[in-house]
C-alpha positions as CSV (number, residue, x, y, z in Angstrom):
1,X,-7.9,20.7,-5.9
2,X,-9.0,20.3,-2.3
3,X,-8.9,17.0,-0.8
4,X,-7.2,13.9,-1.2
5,X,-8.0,10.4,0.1
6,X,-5.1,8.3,1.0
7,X,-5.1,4.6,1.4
8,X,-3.8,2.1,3.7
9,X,-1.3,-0.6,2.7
10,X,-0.2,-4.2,4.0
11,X,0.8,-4.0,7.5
12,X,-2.0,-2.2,8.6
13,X,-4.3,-5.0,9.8
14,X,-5.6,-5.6,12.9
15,X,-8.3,-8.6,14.3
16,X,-11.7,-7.1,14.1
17,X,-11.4,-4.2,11.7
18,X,-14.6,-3.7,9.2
19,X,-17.2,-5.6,11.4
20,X,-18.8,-2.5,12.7
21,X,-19.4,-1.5,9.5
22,X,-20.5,-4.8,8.4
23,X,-23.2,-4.8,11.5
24,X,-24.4,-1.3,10.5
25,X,-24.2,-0.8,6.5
26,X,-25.9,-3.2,3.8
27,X,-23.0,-1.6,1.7
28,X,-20.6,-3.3,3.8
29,X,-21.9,-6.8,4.2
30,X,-22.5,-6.8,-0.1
31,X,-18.9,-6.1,-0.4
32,X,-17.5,-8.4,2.5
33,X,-20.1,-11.2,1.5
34,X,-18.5,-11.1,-2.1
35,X,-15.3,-11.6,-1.4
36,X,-15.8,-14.2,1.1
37,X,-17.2,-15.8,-2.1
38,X,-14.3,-15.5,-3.7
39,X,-11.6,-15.7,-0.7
40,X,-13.4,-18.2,1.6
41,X,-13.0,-17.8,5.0
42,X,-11.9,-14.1,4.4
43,X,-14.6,-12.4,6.4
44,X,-14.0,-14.7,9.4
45,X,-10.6,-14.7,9.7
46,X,-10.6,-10.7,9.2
47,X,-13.4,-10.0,12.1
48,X,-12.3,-13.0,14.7
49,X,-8.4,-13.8,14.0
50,X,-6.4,-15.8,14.8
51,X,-3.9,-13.3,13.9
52,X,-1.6,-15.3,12.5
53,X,-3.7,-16.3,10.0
54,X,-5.2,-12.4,8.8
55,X,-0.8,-12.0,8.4
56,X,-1.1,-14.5,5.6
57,X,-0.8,-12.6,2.7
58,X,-4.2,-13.9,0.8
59,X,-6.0,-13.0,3.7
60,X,-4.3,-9.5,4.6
61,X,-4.3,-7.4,1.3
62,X,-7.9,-8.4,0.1
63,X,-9.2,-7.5,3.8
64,X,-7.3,-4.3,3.5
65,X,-8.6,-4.0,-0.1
66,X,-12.5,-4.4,0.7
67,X,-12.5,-2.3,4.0
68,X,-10.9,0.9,1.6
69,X,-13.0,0.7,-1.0
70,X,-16.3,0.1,1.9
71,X,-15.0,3.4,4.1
72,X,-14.6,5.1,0.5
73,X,-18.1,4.4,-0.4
74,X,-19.6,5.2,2.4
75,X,-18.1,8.5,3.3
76,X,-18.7,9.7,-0.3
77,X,-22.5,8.4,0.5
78,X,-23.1,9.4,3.9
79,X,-21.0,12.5,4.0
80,X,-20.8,13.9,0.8
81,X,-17.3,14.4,0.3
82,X,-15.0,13.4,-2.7
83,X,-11.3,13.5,-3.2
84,X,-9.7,15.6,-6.1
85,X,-7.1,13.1,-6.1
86,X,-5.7,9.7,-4.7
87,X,-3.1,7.8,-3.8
88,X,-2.5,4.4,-1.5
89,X,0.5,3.3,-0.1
90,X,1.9,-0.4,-2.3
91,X,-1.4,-2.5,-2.1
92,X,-2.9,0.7,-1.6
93,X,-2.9,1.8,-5.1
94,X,-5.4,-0.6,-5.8
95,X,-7.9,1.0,-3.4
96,X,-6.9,4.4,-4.6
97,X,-7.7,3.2,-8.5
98,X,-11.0,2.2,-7.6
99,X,-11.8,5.0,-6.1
100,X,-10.6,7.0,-8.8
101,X,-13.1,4.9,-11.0
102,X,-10.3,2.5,-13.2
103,X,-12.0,-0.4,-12.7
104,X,-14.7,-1.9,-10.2
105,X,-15.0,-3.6,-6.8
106,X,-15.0,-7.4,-8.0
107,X,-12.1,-6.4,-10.7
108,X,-10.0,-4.8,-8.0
109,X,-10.7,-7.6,-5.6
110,X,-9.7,-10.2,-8.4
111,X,-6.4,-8.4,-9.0
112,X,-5.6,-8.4,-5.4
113,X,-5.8,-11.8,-5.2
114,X,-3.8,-12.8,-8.1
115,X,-1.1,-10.0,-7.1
116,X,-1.5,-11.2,-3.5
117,X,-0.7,-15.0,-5.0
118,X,2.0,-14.4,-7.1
119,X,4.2,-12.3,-4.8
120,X,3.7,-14.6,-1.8
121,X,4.8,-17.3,-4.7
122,X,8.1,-15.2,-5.7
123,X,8.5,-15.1,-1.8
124,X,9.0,-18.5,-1.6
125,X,10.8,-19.0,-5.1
126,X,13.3,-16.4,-4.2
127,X,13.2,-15.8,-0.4
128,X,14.1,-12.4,0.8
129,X,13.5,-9.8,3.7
130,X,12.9,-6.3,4.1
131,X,14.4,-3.8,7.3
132,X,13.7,-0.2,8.3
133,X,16.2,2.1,8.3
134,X,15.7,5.2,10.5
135,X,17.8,8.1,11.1
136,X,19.9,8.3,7.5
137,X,19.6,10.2,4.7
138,X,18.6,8.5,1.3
139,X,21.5,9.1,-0.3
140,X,23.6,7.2,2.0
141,X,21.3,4.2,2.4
142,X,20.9,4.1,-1.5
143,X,25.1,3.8,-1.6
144,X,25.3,1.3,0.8
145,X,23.2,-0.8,-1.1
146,X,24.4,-0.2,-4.2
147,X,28.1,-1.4,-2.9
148,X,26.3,-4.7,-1.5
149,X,24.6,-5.3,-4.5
150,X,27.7,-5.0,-6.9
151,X,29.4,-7.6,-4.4
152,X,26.7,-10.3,-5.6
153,X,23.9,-9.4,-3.1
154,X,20.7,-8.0,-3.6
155,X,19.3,-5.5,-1.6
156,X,17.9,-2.3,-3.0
157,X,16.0,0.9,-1.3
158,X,11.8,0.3,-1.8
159,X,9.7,2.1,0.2
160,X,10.7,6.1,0.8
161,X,8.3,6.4,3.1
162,X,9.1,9.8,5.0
163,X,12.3,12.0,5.8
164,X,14.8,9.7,7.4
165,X,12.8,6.5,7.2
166,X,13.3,4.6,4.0
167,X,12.8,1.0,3.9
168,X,14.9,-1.4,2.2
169,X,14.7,-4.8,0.6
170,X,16.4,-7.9,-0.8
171,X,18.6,-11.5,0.2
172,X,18.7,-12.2,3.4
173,X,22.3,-12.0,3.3
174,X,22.2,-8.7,1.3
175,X,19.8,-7.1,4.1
176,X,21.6,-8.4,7.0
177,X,25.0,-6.9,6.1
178,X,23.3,-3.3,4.9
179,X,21.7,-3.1,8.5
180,X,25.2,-3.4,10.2
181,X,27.0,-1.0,7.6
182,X,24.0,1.4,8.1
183,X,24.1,1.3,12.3
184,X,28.0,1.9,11.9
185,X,27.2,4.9,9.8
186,X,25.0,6.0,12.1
187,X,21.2,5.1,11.4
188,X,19.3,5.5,14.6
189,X,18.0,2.3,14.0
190,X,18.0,-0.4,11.4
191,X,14.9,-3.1,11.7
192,X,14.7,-6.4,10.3
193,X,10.9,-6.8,9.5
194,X,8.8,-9.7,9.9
195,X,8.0,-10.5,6.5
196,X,7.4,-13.3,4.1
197,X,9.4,-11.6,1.1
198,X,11.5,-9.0,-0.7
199,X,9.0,-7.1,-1.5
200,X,9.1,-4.5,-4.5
201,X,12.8,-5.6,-4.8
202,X,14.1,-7.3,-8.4
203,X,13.3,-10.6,-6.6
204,X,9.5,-10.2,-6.9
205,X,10.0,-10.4,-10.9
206,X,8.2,-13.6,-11.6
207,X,4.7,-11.8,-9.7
208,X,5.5,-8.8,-12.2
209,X,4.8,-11.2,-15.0
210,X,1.6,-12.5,-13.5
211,X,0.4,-9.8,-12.9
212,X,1.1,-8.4,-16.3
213,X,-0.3,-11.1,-18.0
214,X,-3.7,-10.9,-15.8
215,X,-3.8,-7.4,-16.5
216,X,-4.0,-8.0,-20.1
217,X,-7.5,-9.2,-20.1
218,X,-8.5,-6.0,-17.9
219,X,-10.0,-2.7,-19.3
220,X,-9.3,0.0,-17.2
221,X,-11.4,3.1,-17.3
222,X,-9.8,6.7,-18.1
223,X,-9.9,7.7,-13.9
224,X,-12.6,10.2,-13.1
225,X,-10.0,11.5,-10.4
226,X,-6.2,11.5,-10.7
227,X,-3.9,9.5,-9.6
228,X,-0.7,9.9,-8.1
229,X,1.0,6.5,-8.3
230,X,3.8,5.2,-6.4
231,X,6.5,4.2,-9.4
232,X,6.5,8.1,-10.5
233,X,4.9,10.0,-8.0
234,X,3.2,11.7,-10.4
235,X,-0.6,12.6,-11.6
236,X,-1.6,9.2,-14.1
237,X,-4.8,9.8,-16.2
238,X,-3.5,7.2,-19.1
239,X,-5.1,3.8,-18.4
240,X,-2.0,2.1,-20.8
241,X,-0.1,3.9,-18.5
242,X,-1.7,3.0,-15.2
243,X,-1.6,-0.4,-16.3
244,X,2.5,-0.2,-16.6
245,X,2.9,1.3,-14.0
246,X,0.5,-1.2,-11.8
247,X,3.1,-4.1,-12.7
248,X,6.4,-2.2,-12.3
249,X,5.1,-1.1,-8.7
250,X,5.8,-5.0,-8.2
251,X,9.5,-4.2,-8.5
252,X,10.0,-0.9,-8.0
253,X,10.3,1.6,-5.2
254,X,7.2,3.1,-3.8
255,X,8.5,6.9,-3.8
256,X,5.0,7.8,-1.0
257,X,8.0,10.9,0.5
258,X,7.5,12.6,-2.9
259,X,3.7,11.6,-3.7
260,X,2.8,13.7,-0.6
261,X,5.1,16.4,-1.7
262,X,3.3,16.2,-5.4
263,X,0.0,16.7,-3.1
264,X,1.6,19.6,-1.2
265,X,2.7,21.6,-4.3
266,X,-0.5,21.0,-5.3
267,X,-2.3,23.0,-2.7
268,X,-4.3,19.9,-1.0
269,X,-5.8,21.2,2.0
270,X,-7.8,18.4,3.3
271,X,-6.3,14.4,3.8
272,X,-8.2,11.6,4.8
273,X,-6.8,8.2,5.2
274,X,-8.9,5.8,5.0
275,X,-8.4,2.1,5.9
276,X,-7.1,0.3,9.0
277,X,-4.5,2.0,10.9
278,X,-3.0,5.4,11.3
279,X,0.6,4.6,9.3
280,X,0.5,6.9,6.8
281,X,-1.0,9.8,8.7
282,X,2.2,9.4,10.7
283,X,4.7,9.4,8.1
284,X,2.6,13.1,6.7
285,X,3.9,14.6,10.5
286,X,7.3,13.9,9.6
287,X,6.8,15.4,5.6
288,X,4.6,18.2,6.6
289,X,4.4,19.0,10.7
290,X,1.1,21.3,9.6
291,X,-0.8,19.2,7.9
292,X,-3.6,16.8,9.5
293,X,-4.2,14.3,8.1
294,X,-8.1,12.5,9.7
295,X,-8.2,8.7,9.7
296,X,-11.5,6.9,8.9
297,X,-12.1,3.5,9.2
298,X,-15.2,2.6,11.7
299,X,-18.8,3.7,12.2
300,X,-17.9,6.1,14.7
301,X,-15.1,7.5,12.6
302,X,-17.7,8.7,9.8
303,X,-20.4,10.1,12.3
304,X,-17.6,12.0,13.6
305,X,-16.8,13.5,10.4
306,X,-18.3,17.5,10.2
């Protein structure tokens, strides 16, 4: 194993990212043009804004979704190079199990939607935040949770994004009170996000079930690369397993601090993120200060590649 391809989650979109690529490839405009099909108003809202409007969930991770699996196509055509194994951060994973070869665009696209749907639905069944705590090790954010949560709260630790930045999720009430426990223990800082849920947090259970259930009438393909997916960290070849895994990620922590280590252990020499945004090349500075990790997600990006 040499190289690894990375991909971007929700939170990574900008106004304008993709229609380069959609000026300049055929590839990109098939893929766009079908899921504006399926999404209307997708491909507008994605290249001209408003902003406010590409946040809406629907909008955000299918965008996200098509413009990884275009950059991961067209590298792999224009350049030549493959990844030995994947991995994509939450909404990610989906990018990273097409690439891998589990299922196809239009069946990944159709899953995004429907997961897309469903969690903004829990959002507004049982509303919820998310913050960012910086500065504390996970041990001591997981405890403070844990004490708010047997109190009648919810808030639990979801996304272990990098040393001393793990993000955590739940109530309103249960976030709010973990933030000013955690700045009086000492966390550099503790950030409300600007979300419209509890993401991967026990109150996202009824998307789980969607999900599942739409996931019943998929095949997925044994992957032609590996793996590594967020609920375990760990190389997945199964498909029955994939597909569990798929719906627990719903509710479960994304562990992306110890997918990068799996990578590392595994002698990966070469990253590439690909995708809007530079997030998870900057969480790999604070994992692994050596490693590069080159982010592709424009024309000029993959001209620029050797």
């Amino acid at each position: 194993m040499n190289t690894a391809f990375l991909f971007a989650g929700q939170g990574s979109q900008y106004v304008g990212m993709g229609k380069d690529l959609y000026d300049k490839y055929s590839l990109a405009r098939e893929y766009f043009d079908q899921a504006d099909q399926l999404i209307p108003n997708l491909k507008k809202i994605c290249f001209e804004g408003p902003e406010e409007e590409l946040k809406q969930t629907k909008y955000t991770q299918s965008s996200i979704y098509v413009l990884c699996v275009i950059v991961n196509d067209l590298i792999k055509r224009e350049k030549g190079i493959k990844a030995d194994v994947v991995a994509g951060f939450s909404l990610g994973e989906y990018s990273a199990l097409y690439a891998s070869g589990c299922f196809d665009f239009q069946t990944g696209l159709d899953l995004v939607r429907i997961r897309g749907e469903a969690m903004a639905e829990a959002g507004m069944k049982n509303p919820g935040t998310m913050a960012a705590v910086l500065g504390l090790e996970d041990d001591i954010v997981e405890e403070v949770c844990r004490q708010i949560t047997d109190k009648g709260e919810i808030v639990v630790p979801v996304n272990y994004n990098s040393p001393g930045q793990l993000v955590i999720s739940g109530t309103q009430k249960g976030v709010e009170e973990a933030v000013r426990v955690l700045e009086e223990k000492g966390a550099l800082r503790a950030i409300i996000l600007k979300v419209s849920g509890a993401f991967h947090s026990p109150l996202m259970k009824p998307a789980d079930k969607i999900l599942g259930k739409a996931l019943e009438g998929v095949e997925l393909k044994e992957p032609e690369i590996p793996v590594i997916m967020n609920v375990t960290a760990s190389l997945e070849t199964d498909p029955a397993r994939i597909k569990e895994l798929m719906v627990k990620q719903v509710v479960s922590p994304v562990l992306w601090k110890n997918s990068m280590q799996e990578m590392l252990n595994k002698r990966i020499k070469s990253f590439y993120e690909l995708g809007p945004g530079k997030v998870l090349a900057g969480f790999m500075k604070k994992i692994e200060r050596q490693v590069r990790v080159i982010n592709i997600q424009s024309h000029e990006d993959i001209n620029q590649i050797q």
